[in-house]
C-alpha positions as CSV (number, residue, x, y, z in Angstrom):
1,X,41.8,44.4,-0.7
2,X,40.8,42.0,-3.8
3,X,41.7,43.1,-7.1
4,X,38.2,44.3,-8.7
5,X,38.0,42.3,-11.8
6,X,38.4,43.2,-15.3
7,X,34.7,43.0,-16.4
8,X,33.9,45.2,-13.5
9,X,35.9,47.8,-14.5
10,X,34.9,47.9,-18.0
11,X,31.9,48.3,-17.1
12,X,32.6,51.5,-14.7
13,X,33.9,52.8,-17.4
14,X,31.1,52.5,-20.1
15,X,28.9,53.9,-17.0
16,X,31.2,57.1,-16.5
17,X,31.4,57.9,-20.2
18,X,27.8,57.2,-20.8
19,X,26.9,59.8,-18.3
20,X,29.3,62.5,-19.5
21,X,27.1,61.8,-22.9
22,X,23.9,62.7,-21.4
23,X,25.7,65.8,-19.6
24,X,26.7,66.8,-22.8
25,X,23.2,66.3,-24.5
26,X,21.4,67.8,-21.3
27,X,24.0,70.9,-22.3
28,X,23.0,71.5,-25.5
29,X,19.5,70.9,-25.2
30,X,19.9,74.0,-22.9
31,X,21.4,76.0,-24.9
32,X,18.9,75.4,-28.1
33,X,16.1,76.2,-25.2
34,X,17.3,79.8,-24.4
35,X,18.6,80.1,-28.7
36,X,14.8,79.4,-28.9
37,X,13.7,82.2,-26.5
38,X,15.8,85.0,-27.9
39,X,13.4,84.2,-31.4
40,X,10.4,84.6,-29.7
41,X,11.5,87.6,-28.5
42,X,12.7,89.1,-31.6
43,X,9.1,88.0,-33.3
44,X,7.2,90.0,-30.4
45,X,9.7,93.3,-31.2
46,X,8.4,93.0,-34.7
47,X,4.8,92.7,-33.9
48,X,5.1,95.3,-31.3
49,X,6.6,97.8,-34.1
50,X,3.6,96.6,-36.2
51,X,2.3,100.3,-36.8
52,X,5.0,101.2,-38.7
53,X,5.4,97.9,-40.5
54,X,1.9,97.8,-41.2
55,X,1.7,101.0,-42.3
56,X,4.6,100.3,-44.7
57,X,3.5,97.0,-46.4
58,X,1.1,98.6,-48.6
59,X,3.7,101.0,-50.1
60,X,6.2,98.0,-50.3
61,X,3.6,95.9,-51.9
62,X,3.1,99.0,-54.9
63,X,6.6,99.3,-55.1
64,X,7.3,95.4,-56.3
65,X,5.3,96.3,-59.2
66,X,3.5,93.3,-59.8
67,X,1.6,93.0,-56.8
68,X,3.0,90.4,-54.9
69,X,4.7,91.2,-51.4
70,X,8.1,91.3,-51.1
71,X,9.9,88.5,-49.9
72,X,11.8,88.3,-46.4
73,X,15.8,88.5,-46.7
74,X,17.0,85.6,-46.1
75,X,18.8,84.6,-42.6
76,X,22.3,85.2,-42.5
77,X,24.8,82.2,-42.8
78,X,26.1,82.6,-39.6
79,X,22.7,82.2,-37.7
80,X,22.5,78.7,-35.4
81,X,19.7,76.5,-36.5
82,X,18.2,74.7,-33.4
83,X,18.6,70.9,-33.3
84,X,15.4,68.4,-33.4
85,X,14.1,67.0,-30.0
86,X,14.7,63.9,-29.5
87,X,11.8,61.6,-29.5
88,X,10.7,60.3,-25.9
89,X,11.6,56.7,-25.1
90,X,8.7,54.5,-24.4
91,X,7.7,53.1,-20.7
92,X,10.2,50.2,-20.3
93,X,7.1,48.6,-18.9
94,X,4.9,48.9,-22.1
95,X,8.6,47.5,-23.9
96,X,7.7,44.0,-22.2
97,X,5.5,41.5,-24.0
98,X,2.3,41.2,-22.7
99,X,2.8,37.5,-22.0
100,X,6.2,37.9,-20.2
101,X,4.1,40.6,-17.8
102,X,1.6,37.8,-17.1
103,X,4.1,35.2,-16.5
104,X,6.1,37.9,-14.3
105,X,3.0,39.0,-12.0
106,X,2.0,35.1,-12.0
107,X,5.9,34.0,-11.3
108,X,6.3,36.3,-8.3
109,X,3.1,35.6,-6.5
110,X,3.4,31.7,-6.9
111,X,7.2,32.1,-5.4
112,X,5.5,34.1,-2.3
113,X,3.0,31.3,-2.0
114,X,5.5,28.7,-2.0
115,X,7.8,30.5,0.6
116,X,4.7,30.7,2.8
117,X,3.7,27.2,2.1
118,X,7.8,26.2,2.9
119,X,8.1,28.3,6.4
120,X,4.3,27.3,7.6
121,X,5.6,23.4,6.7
122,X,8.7,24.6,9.0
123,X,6.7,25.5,11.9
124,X,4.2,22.7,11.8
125,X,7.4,19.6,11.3
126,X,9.4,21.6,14.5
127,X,5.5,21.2,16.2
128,X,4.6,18.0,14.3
129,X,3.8,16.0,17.9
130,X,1.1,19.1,19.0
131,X,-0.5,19.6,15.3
132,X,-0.7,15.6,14.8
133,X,-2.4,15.5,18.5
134,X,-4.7,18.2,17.6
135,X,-5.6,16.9,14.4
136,X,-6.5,13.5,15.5
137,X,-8.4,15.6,18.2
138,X,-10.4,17.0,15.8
139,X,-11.3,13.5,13.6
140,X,-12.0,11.9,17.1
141,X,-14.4,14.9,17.7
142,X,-16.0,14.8,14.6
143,X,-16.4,11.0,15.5
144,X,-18.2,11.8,18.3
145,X,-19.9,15.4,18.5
146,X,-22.8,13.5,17.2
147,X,-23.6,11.4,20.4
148,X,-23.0,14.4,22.2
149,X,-25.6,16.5,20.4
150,X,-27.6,13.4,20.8
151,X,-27.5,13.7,24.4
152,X,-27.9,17.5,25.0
153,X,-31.6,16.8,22.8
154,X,-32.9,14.0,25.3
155,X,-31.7,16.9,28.0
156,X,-28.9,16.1,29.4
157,X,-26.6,18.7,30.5
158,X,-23.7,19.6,28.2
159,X,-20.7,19.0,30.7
160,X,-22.1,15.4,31.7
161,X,-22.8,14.5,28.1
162,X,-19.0,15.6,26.9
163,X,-17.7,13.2,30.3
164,X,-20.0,10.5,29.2
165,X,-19.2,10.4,25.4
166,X,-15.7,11.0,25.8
167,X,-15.1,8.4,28.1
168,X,-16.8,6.1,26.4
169,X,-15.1,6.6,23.3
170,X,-11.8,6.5,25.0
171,X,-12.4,3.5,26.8
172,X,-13.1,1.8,23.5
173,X,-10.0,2.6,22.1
174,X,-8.4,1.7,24.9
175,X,-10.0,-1.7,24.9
176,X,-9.4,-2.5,21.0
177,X,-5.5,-1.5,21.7
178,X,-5.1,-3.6,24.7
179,X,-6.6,-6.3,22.9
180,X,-4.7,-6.5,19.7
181,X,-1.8,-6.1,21.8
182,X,-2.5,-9.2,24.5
183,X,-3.7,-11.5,20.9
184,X,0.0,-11.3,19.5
185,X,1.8,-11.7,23.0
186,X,-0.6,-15.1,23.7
187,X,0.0,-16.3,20.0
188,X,3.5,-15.1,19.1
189,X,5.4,-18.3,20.6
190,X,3.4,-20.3,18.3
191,X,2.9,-18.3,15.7
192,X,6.8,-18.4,15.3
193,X,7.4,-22.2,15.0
194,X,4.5,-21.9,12.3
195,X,6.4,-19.4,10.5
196,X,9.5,-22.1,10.6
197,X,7.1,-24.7,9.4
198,X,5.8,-22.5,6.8
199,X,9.4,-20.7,5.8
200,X,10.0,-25.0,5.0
201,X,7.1,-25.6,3.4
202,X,8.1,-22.5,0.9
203,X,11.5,-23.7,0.4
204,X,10.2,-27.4,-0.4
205,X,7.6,-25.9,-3.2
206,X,10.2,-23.7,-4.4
207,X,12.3,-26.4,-5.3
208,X,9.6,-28.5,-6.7
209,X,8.4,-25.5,-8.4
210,X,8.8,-25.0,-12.4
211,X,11.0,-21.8,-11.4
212,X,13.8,-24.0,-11.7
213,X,15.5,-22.8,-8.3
214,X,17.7,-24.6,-6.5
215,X,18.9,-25.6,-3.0
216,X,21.9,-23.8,-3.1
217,X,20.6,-20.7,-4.2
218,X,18.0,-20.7,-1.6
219,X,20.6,-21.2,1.2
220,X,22.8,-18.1,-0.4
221,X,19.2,-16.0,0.4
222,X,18.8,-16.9,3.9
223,X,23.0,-16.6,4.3
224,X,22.6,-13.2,3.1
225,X,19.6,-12.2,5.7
226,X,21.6,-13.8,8.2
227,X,24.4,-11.4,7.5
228,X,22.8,-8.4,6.9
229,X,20.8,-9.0,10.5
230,X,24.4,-9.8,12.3
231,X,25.6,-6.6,10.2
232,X,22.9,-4.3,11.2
233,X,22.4,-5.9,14.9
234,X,23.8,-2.2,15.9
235,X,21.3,0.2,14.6
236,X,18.7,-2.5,15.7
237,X,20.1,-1.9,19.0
238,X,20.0,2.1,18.8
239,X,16.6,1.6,17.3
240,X,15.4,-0.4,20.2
241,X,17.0,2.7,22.6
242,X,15.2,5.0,20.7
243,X,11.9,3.1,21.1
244,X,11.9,4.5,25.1
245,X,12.0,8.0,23.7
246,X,9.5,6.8,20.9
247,X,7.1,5.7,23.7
248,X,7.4,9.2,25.8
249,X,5.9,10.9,22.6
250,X,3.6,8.6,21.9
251,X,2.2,9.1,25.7
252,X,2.2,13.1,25.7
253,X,0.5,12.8,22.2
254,X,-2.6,10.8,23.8
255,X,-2.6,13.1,26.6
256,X,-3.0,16.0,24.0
257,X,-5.4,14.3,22.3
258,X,-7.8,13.6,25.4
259,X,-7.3,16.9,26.7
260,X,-8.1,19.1,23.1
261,X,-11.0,16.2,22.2
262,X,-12.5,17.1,25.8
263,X,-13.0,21.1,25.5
264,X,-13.3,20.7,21.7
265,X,-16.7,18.6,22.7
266,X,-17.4,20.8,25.2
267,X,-16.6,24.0,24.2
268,X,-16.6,24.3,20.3
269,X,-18.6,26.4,19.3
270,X,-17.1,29.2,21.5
271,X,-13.4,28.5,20.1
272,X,-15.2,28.5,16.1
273,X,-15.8,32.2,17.6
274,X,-12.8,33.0,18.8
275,X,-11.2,31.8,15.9
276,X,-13.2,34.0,13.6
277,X,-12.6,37.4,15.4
278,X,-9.0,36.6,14.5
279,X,-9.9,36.9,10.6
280,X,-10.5,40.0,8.7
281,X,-13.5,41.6,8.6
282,X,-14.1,41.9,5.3
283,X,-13.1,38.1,5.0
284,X,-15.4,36.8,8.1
285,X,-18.8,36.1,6.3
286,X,-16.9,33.7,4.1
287,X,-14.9,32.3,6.5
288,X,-18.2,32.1,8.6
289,X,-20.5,29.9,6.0
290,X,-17.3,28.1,4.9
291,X,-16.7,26.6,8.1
292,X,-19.4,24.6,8.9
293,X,-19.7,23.2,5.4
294,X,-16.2,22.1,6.2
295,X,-17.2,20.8,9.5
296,X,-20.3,19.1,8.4
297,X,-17.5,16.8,5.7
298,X,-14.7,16.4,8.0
299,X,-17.5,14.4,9.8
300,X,-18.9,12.6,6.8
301,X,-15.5,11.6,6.0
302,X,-14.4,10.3,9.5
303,X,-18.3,8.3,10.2
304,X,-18.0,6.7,6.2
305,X,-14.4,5.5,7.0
306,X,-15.4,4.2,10.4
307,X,-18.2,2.1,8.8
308,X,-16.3,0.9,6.1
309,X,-13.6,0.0,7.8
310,X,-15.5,-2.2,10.6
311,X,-17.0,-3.6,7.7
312,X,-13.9,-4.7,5.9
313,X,-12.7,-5.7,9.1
314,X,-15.5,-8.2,10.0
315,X,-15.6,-9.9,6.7
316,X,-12.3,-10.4,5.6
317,X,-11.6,-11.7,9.6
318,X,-14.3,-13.8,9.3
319,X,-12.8,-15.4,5.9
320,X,-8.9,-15.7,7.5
321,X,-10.7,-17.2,10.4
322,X,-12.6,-20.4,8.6
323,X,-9.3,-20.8,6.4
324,X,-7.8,-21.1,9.7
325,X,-4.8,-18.8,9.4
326,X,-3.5,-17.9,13.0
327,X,-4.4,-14.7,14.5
328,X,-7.4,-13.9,12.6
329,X,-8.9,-11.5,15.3
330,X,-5.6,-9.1,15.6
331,X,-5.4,-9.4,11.7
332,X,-9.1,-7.7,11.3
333,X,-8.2,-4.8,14.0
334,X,-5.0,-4.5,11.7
335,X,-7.4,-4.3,8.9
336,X,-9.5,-2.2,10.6
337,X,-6.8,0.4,11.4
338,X,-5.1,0.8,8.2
339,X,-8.5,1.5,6.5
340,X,-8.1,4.8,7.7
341,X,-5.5,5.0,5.4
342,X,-7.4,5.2,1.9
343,X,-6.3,3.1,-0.8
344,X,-2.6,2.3,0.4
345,X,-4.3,1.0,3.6
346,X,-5.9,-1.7,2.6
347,X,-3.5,-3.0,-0.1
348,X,-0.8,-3.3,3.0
349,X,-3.6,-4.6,5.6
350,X,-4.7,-7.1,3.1
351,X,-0.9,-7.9,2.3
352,X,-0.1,-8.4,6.0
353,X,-3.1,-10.8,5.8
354,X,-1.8,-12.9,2.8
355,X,1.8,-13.4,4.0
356,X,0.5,-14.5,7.0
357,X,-1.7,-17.0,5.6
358,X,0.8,-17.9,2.8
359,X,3.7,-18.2,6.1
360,X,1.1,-20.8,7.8
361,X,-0.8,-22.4,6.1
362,X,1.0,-22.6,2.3
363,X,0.1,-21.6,-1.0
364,X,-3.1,-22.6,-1.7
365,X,-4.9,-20.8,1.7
366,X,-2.4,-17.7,0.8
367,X,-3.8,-17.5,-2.6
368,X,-7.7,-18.0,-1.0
369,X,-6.8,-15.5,1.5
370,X,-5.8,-12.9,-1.8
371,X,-9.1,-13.8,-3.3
372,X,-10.9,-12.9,0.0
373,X,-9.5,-9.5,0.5
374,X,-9.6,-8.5,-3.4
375,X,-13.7,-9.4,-3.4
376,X,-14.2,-7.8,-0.3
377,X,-12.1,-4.0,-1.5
378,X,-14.0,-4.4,-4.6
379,X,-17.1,-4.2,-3.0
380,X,-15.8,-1.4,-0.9
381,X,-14.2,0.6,-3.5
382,X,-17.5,0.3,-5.8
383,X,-20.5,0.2,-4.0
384,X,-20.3,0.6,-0.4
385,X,-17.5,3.7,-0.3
386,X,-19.9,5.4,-2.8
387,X,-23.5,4.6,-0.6
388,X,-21.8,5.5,2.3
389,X,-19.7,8.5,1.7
390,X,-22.2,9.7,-1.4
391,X,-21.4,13.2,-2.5
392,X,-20.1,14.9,0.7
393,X,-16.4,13.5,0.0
394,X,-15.4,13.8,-3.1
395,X,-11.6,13.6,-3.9
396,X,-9.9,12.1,-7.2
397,X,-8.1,9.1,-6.3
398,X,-5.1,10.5,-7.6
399,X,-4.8,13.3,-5.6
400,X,-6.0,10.4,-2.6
401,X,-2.7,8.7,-3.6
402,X,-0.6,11.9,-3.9
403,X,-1.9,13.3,-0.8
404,X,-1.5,10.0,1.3
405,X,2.5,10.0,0.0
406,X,2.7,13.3,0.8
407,X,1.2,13.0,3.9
408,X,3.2,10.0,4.7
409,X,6.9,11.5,3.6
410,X,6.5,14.9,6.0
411,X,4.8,13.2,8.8
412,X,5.2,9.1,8.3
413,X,1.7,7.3,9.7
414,X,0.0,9.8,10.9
415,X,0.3,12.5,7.7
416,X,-0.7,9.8,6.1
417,X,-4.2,9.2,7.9
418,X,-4.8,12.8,8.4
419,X,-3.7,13.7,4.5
420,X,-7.2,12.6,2.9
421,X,-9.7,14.5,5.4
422,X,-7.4,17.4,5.0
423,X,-7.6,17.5,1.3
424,X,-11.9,16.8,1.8
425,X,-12.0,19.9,3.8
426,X,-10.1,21.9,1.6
427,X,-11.9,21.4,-1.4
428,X,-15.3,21.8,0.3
429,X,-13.8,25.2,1.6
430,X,-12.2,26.4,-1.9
431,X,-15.6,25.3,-3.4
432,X,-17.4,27.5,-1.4
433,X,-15.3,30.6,-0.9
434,X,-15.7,30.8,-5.0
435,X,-18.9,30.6,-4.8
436,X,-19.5,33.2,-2.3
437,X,-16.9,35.1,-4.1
438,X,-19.5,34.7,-7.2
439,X,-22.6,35.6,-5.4
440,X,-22.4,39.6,-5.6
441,X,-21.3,39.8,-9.1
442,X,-24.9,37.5,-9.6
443,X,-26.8,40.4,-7.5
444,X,-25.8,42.7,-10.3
445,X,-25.9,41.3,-13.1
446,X,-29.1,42.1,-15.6
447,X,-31.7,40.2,-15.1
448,X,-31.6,37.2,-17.3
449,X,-34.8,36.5,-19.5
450,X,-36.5,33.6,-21.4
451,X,-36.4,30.0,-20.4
452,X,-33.0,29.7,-19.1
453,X,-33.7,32.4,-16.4
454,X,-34.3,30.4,-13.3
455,X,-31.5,28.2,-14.2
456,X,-28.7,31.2,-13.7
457,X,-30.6,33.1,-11.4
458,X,-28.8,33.9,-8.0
459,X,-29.9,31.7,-5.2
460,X,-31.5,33.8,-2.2
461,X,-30.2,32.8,1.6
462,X,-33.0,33.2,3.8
463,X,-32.3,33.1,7.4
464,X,-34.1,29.8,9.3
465,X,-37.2,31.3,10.8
């Protein structure tokens, strides 16, 4: 056995002794109880023998002369005079300042939240391949529930207009993948030898340029790419081994998408139901008016990206295309892509963009290329993003930014496309649910008067007739 350490047993000790203390009070305090009692009793003996006492008082009383009564003997010196109580302690929990209890009650529960949001962040990154399926299942399905719905008015039958839609959409994916892919296979031969071209071209205006650098230092930086390359040919290798395994999940994950976007078109409504007999009761009207509200700007959000992005795609293409830098058309799907990605999207597509044109065509269509893509995300970011989107989206773009890195560091490209309509949704949800939350205390509460009445009086729902 260890040895138990000295502290420890110090501390037994003070524990043992402090106890045989209390005994010791708990002792006497007994014993003053029952000195106590035998008074009492003594006083009801003399008030029980009060006829005789009574009877004498007078007599005593003339016999003092002066007529004052006599006064009691006094108590003899060997008589025990009963110790004072000692005063009760206070609750330990009345002790505590008031702040320290507020920052204890608000301490513990924010250290349950963040365990919950840790283990429910376990479960969804040892699941990430079915939750990212299902989540781009739901943004294609918000993308196209509306042509659906479309269909089903003009009479068509609800299993022939989820076929039709869906395979439309998918076909167009489809098409816009196989294309962007066949563009840089048919121009990557010469897109290479204008890269060489243009790789000379930057070394010749570098040393022309009034940076003052030289030949030698420019061959040091391609030495040293050339070494790190030869040094790191073995995890590009590995890397290129993991890219079969890369491509199994990248299949299974479009086959989970197809498969939840079909019975989410064709079936929602029934799994909304579902979902909501698994929430408490007392919780389900809430839950109930929050989730079409959340619905109705998850859809907002994935239609004003769409637009937004096919319009940044089509004008910035168009101006890479008449400056003549190679690969216009796969550039513009790039662009259009990475719009889905707010903010940090479009700075890389329109990056991507430049370096191309900068790599092929030199300085002065690189820096017309920057000034195309700047006008055209200024336009976005100020007028068409707010036209489009209007009030049914509306996230700070710093918590855009934080959620996008956020998004991006637990699940890399797709956290960070699905991290913006997650935060939407969420706030439209919170919004609500405190508002709802708000609505019964506004039921009773008196009845405001004077002008300012039907600006804070409760809002009646009515149910559509």
């Amino acid at each position: 056995m260890s040895r138990v350490p000295g502290w420890l047993g110090r501390l037994g000790a003070g524990l043992t002794e402090m106890g045989d203390r209390l005994n010791a009070r708990r002792a006497q305090a007994e014993k003053d109880d029952d000195f106590d009692g035998g008074d009492d009793f003594g006083r009801s003996n003399g008030t029980a023998r009060g006829g005789k006492d009574s009877a004498d008082a007078p007599a005593a009383s003339i016999a003092n002369g002066n007529g004052t009564p006599p006064q009691p003997p006094s108590p003899p010196s060997d008589t025990l005079v009963a110790a004072p109580a000692p005063a009760a302690r206070p609750d330990p929990a009345a002790a505590v300042p008031w702040g320290m209890r507020v920052a204890a009650e608000a301490g513990w529960r924010l250290l349950v939240l963040a365990g919950t949001v840790w283990v429910l962040m376990r479960v969804i990154s040892a699941v990430q391949l079915v939750v990212l399926a299902f989540v781009a299942a739901l943004l294609i399905t918000a993308l196209l529930q509306p042509t659906v719905a479309r269909l089903r008015r003009y009479g068509v039958p609800r299993g022939l207009a989820t076929a039709l839609t869906a395979t439309l959409g998918f076909v167009v994916m489809g098409l816009v993948g196989w294309f962007v892919v066949w563009q840089v296979m048919e121009n990557i031969d010469n897109l290479s030898d204008q890269i060489q071209d243009g790789i000379d071209e930057l070394q010749r205006w570098l040393l022309n340029s009034p940076f003052h650098v030289t030949e030698d230092q420019i061959k040091d930086i391609a030495k040293s790419l050339r070494e790190a390359v030869g040094a790191n040919t073995d995890e590009i290798t590995s890397a290129g081994l993991e890219g079969v395994t890369v491509i199994v999940e990248a299949l299974t994950g479009i086959l989970l998408t197809m498969f939840s976007t079909l019975f989410l078109l064709y079936d929602g409504k029934r799994i909304w139901q579902w979902t909501l007999k698994l929430v408490p009761a007392a919780a389900r009207p809430g839950v109930a008016g929050a989730g079409p509200r959340a619905w109705r700007t998850l859809t907002a959000y994935v239609r004003g990206t769409v637009i937004v992005a096919l319009i940044d795609a089509i004008f910035i293409g168009l101006g890479i295309f008449f400056l003549d830098v190679p690969m216009a058309v796969p550039l513009a799907v790039f662009i259009f892509l990475f719009a889905f990605i707010p903010l940090v999207g479009a700075v890389v597509s329109g990056a991507l963009a430049v370096v191309v044109a900068l790599v092929t065509q030199g300085v002065f269509t690189a820096v017309m290329a920057l000034l195309v893509v700047l006008a055209v995300q200024q336009i976005e970011g100020h007028i068409l993003q707010p036209f489009i989107l209007g009030r049914a989206v509306r996230v700070h773009p710093l918590a855009v930014v934080l959620s996008v890195a956020a998004g991006g560091m637990v699940a890399g490209i797709g956290g960070a496309v699905v991290a913006v309509p997650l935060v939407a949704v969420t706030n439209t949800v919170v919004g609500y649910l405190r508002s709802y939350s708000q609505e019964p205390a506004l039921r009773t509460s008196p009845v405001p008067r004077g002008a300012t009445a039907t600006g804070v009086a409760p809002v009646e729902h009515r149910p559509p007739s």
